[in-house]
N, C-alpha and C positions, 0 to 999 in steps of 0.2 A: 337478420342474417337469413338467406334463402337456406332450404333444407338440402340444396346439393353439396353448400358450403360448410353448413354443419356437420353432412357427415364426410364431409376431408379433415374438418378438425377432429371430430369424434375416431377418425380412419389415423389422424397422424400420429395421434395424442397416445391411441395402442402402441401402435410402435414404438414409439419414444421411448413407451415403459418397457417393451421387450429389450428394446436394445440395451437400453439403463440395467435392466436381468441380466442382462447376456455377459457387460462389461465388467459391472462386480463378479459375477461366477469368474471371468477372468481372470482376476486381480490379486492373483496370488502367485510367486515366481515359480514353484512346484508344479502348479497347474497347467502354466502356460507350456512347461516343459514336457510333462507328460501329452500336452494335445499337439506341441510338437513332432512327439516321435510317432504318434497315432497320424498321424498324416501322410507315413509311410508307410500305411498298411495298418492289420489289425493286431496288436501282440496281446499277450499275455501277461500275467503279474510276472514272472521268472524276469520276462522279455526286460519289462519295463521297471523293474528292480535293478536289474544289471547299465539298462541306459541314462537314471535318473540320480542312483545314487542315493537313494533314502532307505531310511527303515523298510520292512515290510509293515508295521504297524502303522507307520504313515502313509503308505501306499495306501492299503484299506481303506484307511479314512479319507483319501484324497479321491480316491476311487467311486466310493459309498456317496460322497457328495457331489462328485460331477456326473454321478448319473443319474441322485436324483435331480438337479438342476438342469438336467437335457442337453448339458454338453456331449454325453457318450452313451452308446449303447453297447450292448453285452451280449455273448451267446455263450453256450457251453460246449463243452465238445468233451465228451469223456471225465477226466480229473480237472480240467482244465477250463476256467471263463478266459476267454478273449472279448477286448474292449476295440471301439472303433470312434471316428469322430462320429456325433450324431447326425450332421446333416450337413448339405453341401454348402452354404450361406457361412456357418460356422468352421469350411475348410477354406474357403475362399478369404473369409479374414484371417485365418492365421496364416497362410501363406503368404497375404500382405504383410503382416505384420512381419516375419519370417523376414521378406525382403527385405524392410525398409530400415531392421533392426539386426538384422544374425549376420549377413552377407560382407 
Protein backbone atom coordinates (compact mmCIF):
# COMPACT_ATOMS: atom_id res chain seq x y z
CA UNK A 1 0.00 0.00 0.00
CA UNK A 2 1.66 3.36 -1.05
CA UNK A 3 2.02 5.84 1.89
CA UNK A 4 -0.46 8.43 0.42
CA UNK A 5 -2.98 5.51 0.82
CA UNK A 6 -2.08 4.81 4.08
CA UNK A 7 -2.51 7.85 5.37
CA UNK A 8 -6.40 8.21 3.86
CA UNK A 9 -6.87 5.03 5.87
CA UNK A 10 -4.91 6.10 8.99
CA UNK A 11 -7.07 9.82 8.01
CA UNK A 12 -10.55 7.77 7.62
CA UNK A 13 -10.24 5.40 10.40
CA UNK A 14 -9.96 8.86 12.87
CA UNK A 15 -12.89 9.90 11.97
CA UNK A 16 -14.90 6.92 12.04
CA UNK A 17 -13.94 6.79 15.76
CA UNK A 18 -15.00 10.45 16.21
CA UNK A 19 -18.06 10.11 14.50
CA UNK A 20 -18.71 6.56 16.53
CA UNK A 21 -17.97 9.37 19.85
CA UNK A 22 -20.10 11.80 18.66
CA UNK A 23 -23.31 9.19 17.88
CA UNK A 24 -23.21 7.47 21.35
CA UNK A 25 -22.79 11.03 23.22
CA UNK A 26 -25.98 11.26 21.08
CA UNK A 27 -27.84 8.43 22.11
CA UNK A 28 -29.83 9.32 24.80
CA UNK A 29 -33.58 11.04 24.15
CA UNK A 30 -32.88 13.82 27.06
CA UNK A 31 -29.72 14.64 25.27
CA UNK A 32 -30.89 15.01 21.96
CA UNK A 33 -33.56 17.30 23.40
CA UNK A 34 -31.57 19.54 25.31
CA UNK A 35 -29.16 20.01 22.04
CA UNK A 36 -32.29 20.61 20.47
CA UNK A 37 -33.31 23.65 22.14
CA UNK A 38 -29.57 24.90 22.31
CA UNK A 39 -29.86 25.30 18.78
CA UNK A 40 -31.93 28.16 19.36
CA UNK A 41 -29.45 30.02 20.96
CA UNK A 42 -27.69 29.68 24.28
CA UNK A 43 -30.06 29.18 27.44
CA UNK A 44 -29.57 28.47 30.89
CA UNK A 45 -30.43 25.72 33.38
CA UNK A 46 -33.81 27.80 34.48
CA UNK A 47 -34.22 27.95 30.47
CA UNK A 48 -33.60 24.39 29.79
CA UNK A 49 -35.45 22.94 32.91
CA UNK A 50 -38.52 24.80 31.91
CA UNK A 51 -38.12 23.34 28.05
CA UNK A 52 -37.12 19.85 28.71
CA UNK A 53 -39.14 18.79 31.61
CA UNK A 54 -36.66 16.87 33.78
CA UNK A 55 -35.32 17.11 37.17
CA UNK A 56 -32.78 19.67 37.98
CA UNK A 57 -30.76 16.86 39.25
CA UNK A 58 -30.84 15.22 35.81
CA UNK A 59 -30.23 18.33 34.19
CA UNK A 60 -26.78 18.48 35.94
CA UNK A 61 -25.83 15.25 35.21
CA UNK A 62 -27.08 15.44 31.53
CA UNK A 63 -25.20 18.80 31.44
CA UNK A 64 -21.90 17.57 33.28
CA UNK A 65 -21.68 14.85 30.59
CA UNK A 66 -22.21 16.66 27.34
CA UNK A 67 -19.75 18.91 28.09
CA UNK A 68 -17.31 16.76 29.03
CA UNK A 69 -18.00 14.79 25.86
CA UNK A 70 -17.71 18.10 23.59
CA UNK A 71 -21.11 18.28 22.80
CA UNK A 72 -21.50 21.84 24.52
CA UNK A 73 -19.81 24.62 25.85
CA UNK A 74 -20.44 26.94 28.91
CA UNK A 75 -19.89 30.46 30.12
CA UNK A 76 -20.83 32.21 33.11
CA UNK A 77 -22.28 35.25 33.41
CA UNK A 78 -23.08 36.34 36.98
CA UNK A 79 -25.27 33.50 39.09
CA UNK A 80 -25.73 32.09 36.04
CA UNK A 81 -23.82 29.26 33.33
CA UNK A 82 -25.34 29.38 29.88
CA UNK A 83 -24.59 26.24 27.54
CA UNK A 84 -24.31 26.44 23.74
CA UNK A 85 -23.96 23.61 20.97
CA UNK A 86 -20.15 23.22 20.82
CA UNK A 87 -19.48 23.40 17.24
CA UNK A 88 -21.03 24.01 13.87
CA UNK A 89 -20.61 20.16 12.30
CA UNK A 90 -22.54 19.11 15.62
CA UNK A 91 -25.49 21.98 14.72
CA UNK A 92 -25.59 21.04 11.16
CA UNK A 93 -26.43 17.44 12.30
CA UNK A 94 -28.88 18.03 14.59
CA UNK A 95 -30.65 20.22 12.31
CA UNK A 96 -30.65 17.41 10.00
CA UNK A 97 -31.73 15.20 12.21
CA UNK A 98 -34.50 17.89 13.53
CA UNK A 99 -35.70 17.78 9.80
CA UNK A 100 -35.81 14.46 8.93
CA UNK A 101 -37.51 13.49 12.44
CA UNK A 102 -39.36 16.51 14.46
CA UNK A 103 -41.15 18.35 11.13
Amino acid sequence: MSKGKRLSVEKMSKACKQVCLTLKALSHPQRLMILGHLLNGEKNVIELLELCDISQPQMSQFLARMKAEGLIVSRREGKFQYYEVADRRLQRLMRTLQEEFCR
